[in-house]
N, C-alpha and C positions, 0 to 999 in steps of 0.2 A: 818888168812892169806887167808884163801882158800874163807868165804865171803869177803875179800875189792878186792879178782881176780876177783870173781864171776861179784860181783855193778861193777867193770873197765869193765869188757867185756859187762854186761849188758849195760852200758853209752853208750858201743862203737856202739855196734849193734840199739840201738834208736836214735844214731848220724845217722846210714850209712842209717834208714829208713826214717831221715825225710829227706835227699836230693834226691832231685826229679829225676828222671831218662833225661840224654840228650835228649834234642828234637832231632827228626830225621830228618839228612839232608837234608836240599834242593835240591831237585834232580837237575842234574845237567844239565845245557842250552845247546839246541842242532840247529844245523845251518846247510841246506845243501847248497853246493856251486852252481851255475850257472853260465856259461859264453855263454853269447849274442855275436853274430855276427861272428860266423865262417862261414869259414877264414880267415874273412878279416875283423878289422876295423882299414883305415886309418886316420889321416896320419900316416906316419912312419920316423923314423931319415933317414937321409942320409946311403945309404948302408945296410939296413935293410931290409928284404924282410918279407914276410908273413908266410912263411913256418919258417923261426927260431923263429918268435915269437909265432907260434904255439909249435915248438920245445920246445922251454925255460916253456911256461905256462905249458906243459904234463910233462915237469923234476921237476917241482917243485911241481907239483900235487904229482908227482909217490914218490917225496921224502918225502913229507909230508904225505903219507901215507892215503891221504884223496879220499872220493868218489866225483863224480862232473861229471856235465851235461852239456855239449855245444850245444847252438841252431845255425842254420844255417839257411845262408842264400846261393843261390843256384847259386845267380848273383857271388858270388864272385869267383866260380868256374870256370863259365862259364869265367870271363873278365879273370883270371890268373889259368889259367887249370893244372899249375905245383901244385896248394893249391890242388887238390883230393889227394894227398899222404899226407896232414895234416889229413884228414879225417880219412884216413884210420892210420895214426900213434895214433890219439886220441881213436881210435876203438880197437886199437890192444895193449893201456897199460888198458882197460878195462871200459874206459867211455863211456858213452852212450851221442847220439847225438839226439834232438829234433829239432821241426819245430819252424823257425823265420819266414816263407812266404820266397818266392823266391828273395824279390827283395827291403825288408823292408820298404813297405808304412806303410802310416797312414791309419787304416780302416776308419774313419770316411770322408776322400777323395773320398771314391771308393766305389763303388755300392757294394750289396753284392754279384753278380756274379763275378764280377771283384775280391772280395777278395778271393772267392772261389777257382777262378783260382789259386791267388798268392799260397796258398796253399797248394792243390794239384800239383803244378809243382814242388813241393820240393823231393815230394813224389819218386818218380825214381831215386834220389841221395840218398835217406837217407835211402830205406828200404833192397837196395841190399850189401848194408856196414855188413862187417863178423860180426856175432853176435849180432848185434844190436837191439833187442827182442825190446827191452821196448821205441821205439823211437815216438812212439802215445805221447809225451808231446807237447804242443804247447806254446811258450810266445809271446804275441803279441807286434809287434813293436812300440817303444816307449810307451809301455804300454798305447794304446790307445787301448779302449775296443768298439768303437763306437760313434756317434755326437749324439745319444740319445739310449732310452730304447727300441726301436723296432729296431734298427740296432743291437744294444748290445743282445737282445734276438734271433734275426736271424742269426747271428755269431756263437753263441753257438748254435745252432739248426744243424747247419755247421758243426763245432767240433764233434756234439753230432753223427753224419751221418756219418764221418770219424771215428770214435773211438778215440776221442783226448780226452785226459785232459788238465785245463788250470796251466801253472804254474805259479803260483802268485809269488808276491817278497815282500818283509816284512823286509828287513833290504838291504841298500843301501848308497854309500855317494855320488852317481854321479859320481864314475871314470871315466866314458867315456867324461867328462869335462878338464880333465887333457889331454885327446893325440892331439890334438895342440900345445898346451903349449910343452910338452916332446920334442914333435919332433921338432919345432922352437928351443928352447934353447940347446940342441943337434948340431942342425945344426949349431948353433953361437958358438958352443963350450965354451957356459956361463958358466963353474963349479958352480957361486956363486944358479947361478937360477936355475939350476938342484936340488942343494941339498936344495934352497929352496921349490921346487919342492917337490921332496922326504918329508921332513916336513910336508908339505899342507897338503900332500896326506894320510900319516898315523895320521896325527892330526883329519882327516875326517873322518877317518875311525873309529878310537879310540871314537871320540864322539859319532856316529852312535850308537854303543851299546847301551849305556842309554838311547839315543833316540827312540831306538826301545824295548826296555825290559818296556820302561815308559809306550808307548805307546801299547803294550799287555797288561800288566796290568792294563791299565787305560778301556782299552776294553775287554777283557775277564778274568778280575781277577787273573792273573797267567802268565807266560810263553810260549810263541806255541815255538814250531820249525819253527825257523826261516829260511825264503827260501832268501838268500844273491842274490844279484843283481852284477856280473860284467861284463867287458865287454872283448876281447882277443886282446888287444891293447898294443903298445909295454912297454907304462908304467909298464900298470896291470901284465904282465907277469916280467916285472922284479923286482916287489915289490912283487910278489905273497907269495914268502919265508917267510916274514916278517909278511903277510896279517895271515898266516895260522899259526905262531908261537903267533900274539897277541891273537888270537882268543882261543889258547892253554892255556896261559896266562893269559886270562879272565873266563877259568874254561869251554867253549864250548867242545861238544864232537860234531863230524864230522858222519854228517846220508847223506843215499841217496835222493833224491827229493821224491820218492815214500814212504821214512819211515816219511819225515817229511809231506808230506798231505795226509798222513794218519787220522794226529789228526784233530779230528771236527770243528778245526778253517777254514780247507780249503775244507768243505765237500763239498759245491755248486760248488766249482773248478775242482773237482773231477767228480760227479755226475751230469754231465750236464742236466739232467731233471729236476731238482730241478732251483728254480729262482737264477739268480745271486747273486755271493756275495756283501753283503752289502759294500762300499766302508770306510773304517778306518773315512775318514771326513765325513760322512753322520753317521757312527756310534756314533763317538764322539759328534757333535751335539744331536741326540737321547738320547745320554747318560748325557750330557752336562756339558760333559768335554773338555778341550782345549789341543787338544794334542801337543807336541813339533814340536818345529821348525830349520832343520838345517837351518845353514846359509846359502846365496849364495856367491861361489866363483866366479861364473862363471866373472864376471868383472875385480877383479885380475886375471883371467888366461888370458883373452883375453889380457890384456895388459905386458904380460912376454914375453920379447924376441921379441919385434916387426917385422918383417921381413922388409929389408933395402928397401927402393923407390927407383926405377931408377932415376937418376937424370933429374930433371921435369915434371916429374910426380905427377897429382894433385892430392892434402891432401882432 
């Protein structure tokens, strides 16, 4: 009896060695927030003003529990001067506020003195805000990096003079496409087109992922920390809830801008002495792979909710 225990346990234990031990999990996707153009990017619904939807985006930030950076822009203070207590409410639930240029051109329009200006005139609003240590981020408006390689290099030589870092974007679905549309169907009191609306916007967002996990991998073999593109627009803040629970839902964990270019993907963005980063479609060619493509919505949104003609007025 005691040899057919012995052979059973023996069986068991050259069962339990030949199964291979768990692969070790995939570490887990991480994404920091960004929101483009505070205080202000209009339009807005009827009765809506700038400060509540700065309000609504900081409640839903602070509920979600998540870290996140608002760039500024400085015109939007000066035209509605009541928005400096946005500022300082985004400051005072613990986000940090970076440079958008004063008045969001396009660098590739404007000499590089002229951008110089735009930038530094931020500077006097953004660096006396309580606490605000780490506010040397810069995103450039419309992510226009310059009309060639020697403006693109003297911009960052700019940056580099100022103590700025660039903060890049790596995952996006074009929200700031949607606030037309919001505030037109709003003001029509269209239910059906709001919550088609609503749809649009998280279906964009929901594909965006794969689009961008496709597209790290298809260029650096893996993963980065992804640096999210939004905008402080009265949609973006009232879908934000939702934005930050799918992200939950798809396994991301929530870093600060500084934790995610950290990693070597956004070295050149960081180190401005180093030559600029290689652009995603300049690297995919290199590499010659075809990276994904969202779709454009922007034609279905212009055409939601058309706003009414006066009568005689030409088509």
């Amino acid at each position: 009896m005691r040899r057919v225990v012995a052979f059973g346990i023996g069986l068991l234990l050259a069962s339990c060695a030949a199964v291979p031990p768990p692969a070790p999990a995939a570490p887990q996707p991480e994404i920091a927030i960004t929101i483009d153009d505070l205080p202000v990017h209009a339009p807005f619904p009827p009765g809506v003003t700038p400060n509540q939807v700065n309000d609504q985006m900081i409640a839903a930030l602070k509920a979600g529990g998540v870290p996140a950076i608002g760039f500024v822009n400085g015109i939007g203070v000066e035209q509605h001067p009541e928005t400096i207590q946005a500022l300082r409410d985004w400051r005072a639930s613990g986000f940090v506020l970076g440079n958008h240029t004063w008045s969001h051109p396009n660098l590739s329009k404007l000499s590089l003195a002229e951008w110089e200006t735009e930038l530094t005139k931020n500077e006097p609003l953004l660096a006396p805000l309580d606490g605000n240590a780490d506010w040397r981020w810069f995103r450039y408006p419309f992510l226009d990096e310059g009309k060639d390689e020697a403006q693109n290099i003297g911009a960052r030589k700019i940056l580099a003079k100022h103590g700025y870092r660039i903060a890049d974007v790596t995952i996006g679905w074009g929200d700031w496409a949607f606030t037309g549309a919001w505030a037109r169907c709003n003001a029509a009191h269209d239910t059906a087109a709001v919550a088609e609306l609503e749809r649009m916007y998280m279906d964009a967002a929901r594909e965006s992922i794969p689009e961008a996990r496709d597209t790290a991998h298809l260029l650096y073999g893996r993963d980065i920390p992804y640096v999210l593109l939004m905008h402080v627009s009265a949609m973006s803040a009232h879908m934000m809830p939702q934005i930050i629970q799918m992200y939950r839902d798809a396994g991301f964990r929530f870093v600060s801008i500084g934790d995610a270019e950290s990693d070597p993907a956004y070295r050149n963005d960081v180190d401005l002495s180093l030559p600029p980063r290689t652009p995603d479609w300049k690297l995919a060619q290199e590499k010659g792979v075809k990276l994904p493509q969202q779709a454009d919505l922007q034609p279905k949104l212009n055409a939601m909710c058309p706003e009414a003609r006066p009568a005689g007025a030409a088509k």
